[in-house]
Structure formats: structure tokens, C-alpha cells
C-alpha positions as CSV (number, residue, x, y, z in Angstrom):
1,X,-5.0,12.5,0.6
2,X,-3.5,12.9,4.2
3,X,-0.4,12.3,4.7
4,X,0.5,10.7,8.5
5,X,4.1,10.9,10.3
6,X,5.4,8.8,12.7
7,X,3.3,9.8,15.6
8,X,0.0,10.0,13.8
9,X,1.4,6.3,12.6
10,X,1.8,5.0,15.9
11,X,-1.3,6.8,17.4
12,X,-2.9,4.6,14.9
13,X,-1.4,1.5,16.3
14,X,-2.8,2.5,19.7
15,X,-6.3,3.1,18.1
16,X,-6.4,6.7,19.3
17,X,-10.0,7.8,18.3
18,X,-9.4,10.8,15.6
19,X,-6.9,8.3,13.8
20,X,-9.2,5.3,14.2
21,X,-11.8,7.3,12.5
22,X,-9.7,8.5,9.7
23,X,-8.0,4.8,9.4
24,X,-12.4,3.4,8.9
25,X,-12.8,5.9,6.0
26,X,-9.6,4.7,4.4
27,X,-11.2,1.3,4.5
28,X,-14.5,2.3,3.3
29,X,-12.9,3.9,0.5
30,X,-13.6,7.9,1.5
31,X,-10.4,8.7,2.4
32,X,-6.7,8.2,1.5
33,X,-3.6,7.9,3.6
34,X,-0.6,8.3,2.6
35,X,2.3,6.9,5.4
36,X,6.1,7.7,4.3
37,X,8.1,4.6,3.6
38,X,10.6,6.4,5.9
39,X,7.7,6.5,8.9
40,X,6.7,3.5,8.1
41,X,10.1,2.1,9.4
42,X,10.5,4.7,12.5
43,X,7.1,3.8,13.7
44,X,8.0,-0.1,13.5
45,X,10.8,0.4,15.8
46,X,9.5,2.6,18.2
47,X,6.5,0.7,18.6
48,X,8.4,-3.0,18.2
49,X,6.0,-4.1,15.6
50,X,6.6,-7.2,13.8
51,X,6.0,-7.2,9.7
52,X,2.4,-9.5,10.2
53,X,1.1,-6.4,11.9
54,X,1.0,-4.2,9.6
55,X,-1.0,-6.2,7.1
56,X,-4.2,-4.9,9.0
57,X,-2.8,-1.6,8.8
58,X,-1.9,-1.7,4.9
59,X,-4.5,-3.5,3.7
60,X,-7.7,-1.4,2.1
61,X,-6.4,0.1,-0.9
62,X,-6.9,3.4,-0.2
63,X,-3.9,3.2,2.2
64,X,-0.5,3.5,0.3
65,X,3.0,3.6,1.8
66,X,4.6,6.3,-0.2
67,X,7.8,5.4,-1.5
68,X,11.6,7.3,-0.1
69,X,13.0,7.0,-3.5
70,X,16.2,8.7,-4.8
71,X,15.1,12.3,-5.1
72,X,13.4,12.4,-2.2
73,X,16.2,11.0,-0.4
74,X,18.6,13.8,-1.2
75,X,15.9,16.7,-1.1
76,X,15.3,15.8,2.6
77,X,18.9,15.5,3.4
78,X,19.1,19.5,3.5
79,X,16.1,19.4,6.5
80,X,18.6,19.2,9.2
81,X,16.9,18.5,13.0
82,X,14.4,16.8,12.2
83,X,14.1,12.3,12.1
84,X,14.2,10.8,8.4
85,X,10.8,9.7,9.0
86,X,9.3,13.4,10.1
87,X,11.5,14.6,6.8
88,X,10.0,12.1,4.6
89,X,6.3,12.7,5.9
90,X,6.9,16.8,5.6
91,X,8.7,16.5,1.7
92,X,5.3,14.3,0.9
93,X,2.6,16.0,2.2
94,X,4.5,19.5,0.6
95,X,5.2,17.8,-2.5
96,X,1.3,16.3,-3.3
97,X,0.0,20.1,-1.3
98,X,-2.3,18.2,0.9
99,X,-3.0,18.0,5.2
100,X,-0.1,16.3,7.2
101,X,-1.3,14.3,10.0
102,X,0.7,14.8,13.3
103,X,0.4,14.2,16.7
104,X,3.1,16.5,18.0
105,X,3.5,20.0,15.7
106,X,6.2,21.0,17.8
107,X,8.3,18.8,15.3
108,X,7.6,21.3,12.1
109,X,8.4,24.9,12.3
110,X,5.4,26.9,11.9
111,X,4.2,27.4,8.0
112,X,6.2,24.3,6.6
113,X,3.3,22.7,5.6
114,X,-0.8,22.2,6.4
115,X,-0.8,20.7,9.4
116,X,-3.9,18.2,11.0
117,X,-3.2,18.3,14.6
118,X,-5.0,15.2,16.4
């Protein structure tokens, strides 16, 4: 699984070609993504989405929005500086030990986790 934050979310939106590609092998079932709950809802407002336009997005089954639940929520409340949707993407892709998908690594210190820089 990868796990994408909120600019690897919204690079998606704007079909930017390394995303794209990972987004068609999602759909044919070769790939999984993983978007935090928490992303999920930054992305939305930065990118003024409305709830129909994510069903594209959501739909092959191999793409899951991970859930913030109650554990996660107070673990990431200790990772001060960062947005709730870049902690929720970093707790995930520690948490499952797999590639998080980013845009911009300026927004993790270096060694938090495996970053995919696209």
C-alpha cells in the first residue's frame, strides 16, 4: 500500500502524471492507496471539491480512505507543526511501514518515514 497526503491528494485531482499512473493501477487492481480521512478533508477545502467528485476518486476498491479514529487522533496530537491532514498521512504510512506519497517533503523532517517524492 501507499499511503498519499494532502498534496499527493490534490496532485491527483489535477491529474499530475506520476499520480495519474499510480491512481490507473489502483483501478486495475495492482496497487493500493491509502488517503487519510484527515487528507481527505484538507484536500476538499483546498481544492473546493464538492462530495460528487470524489466518487471517481473513491471508487475501485483498491482505494480506501483510512479512517482518523480515536487513537490515532490523540497519537498525532503530540506532532506539533505540522496540518492534521500531513499528521494523519505520516501516523498511517508509519503505522502499516509502507511508502508515503508526497509532493512536497519539506513537510516531514528527514527519516520520519519512507517517503515517495513525485
Amino acid at each position: 500500500m501507499l499511503v498519499l497526503d494532502v498534496t499527493a491528494i490534490e496532485g491527483l485531482f489535477h491529474s499530475h502524471p506520476p499520480l495519474w499512473t499510480m491512481w490507473k493501477r489502483a483501478d486495475a487492481e495492482r496497487l493500493e492507496l491509502g488517503l487519510p480521512a484527515a487528507a481527505v478533508v484538507e484536500a476538499a477545502d483546498l481544492l473546493g471539491t464538492t462530495a460528487s467528485s470524489w466518487d471517481a476518486i473513491l471508487w475501485p476498491t483498491s482505494v480506501s480512505v483510512l479512517p482518523l479514529t480515536e487513537r490515532v487522533a490523540v497519537e498525532i496530537g503530540s506532532y506539533a507543526g505540522r496540518s492534521i491532514g500531513v499528521r494523519h498521512a505520516l501516523w498511517e504510512a508509519r503505522a502499516m511501514d509502507c511508502r508515503l506519497v508526497t509532493r512536497d517533503p519539506t513537510l516531514y523532517a528527514p527519516g520520519v518515514a519512507k517517503l515517495l517524492v513525485v
